[in-house]
C-alpha positions in Angstrom: 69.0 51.8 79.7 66.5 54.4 81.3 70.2 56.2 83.7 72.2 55.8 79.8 69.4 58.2 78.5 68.6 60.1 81.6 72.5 61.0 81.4 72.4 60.9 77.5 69.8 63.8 77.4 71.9 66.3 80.0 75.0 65.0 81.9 75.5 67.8 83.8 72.2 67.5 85.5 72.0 64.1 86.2 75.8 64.1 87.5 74.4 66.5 89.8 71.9 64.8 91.0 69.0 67.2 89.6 66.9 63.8 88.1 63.9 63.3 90.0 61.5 60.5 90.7 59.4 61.8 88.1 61.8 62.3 85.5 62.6 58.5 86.1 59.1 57.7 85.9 58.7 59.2 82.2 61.7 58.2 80.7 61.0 54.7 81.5 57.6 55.1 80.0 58.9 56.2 76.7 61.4 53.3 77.0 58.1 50.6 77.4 56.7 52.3 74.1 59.8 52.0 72.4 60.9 48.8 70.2 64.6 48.1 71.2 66.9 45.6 69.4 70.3 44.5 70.2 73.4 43.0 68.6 75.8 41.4 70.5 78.4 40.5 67.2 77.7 43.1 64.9 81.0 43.1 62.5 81.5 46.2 60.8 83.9 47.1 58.0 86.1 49.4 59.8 89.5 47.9 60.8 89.1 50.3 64.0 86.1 48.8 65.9 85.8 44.8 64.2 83.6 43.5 66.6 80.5 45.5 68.1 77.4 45.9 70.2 74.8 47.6 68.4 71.5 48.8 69.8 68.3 50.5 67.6 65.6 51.9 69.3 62.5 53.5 67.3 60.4 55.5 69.5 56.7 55.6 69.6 56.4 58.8 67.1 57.6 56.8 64.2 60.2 55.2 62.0 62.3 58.5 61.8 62.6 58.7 65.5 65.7 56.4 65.7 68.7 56.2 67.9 71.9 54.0 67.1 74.4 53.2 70.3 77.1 51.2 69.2 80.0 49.6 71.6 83.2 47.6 71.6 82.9 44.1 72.7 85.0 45.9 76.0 81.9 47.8 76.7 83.6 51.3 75.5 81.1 53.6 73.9 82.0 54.5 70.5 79.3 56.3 68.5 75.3 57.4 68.7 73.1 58.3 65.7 70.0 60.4 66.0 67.3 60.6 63.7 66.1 63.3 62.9 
């Protein structure tokens, strides 16, 4: 999860390699605040994308710091909420 969100946050720079040990260090420190729940047969009503992964993480700074990832059961991405 902490590479998704390192490469999440600035592709360009973490395909280059610019991510350092400290970087690393503080993402995975937000990550141990967070509360992270996952959904392995999430069924939504769109014909498109019937069967899903979800995951909902809330960081530390409250309730309306939320992310959504969801994904195919075939592991392809398909969508990310951000709140705010």
């Amino acid at each position: 999860m902490i590479e998704f969100l390192l490469r999440d946050n600035d592709p360009d720079w973490y395909d280059e390699g610019r991510i350092t040990k400290e970087d690393r260090e503080e993402e995975a420190a937000a990550v141990a605040k967070a509360r992270i729940a996952v959904f392995d047969e999430y069924t939504s009503n769109e014909d498109m994308y019937p069967e899903e992964k979800v995951m909902i993480v809330v960081w530390p700074a409250g309730l309306e710091y939320t992310e959504a990832y969801m994904w195919t059961v075939d592991n392809q991405f398909i969508r990310e909420q951000i709140n705010p």
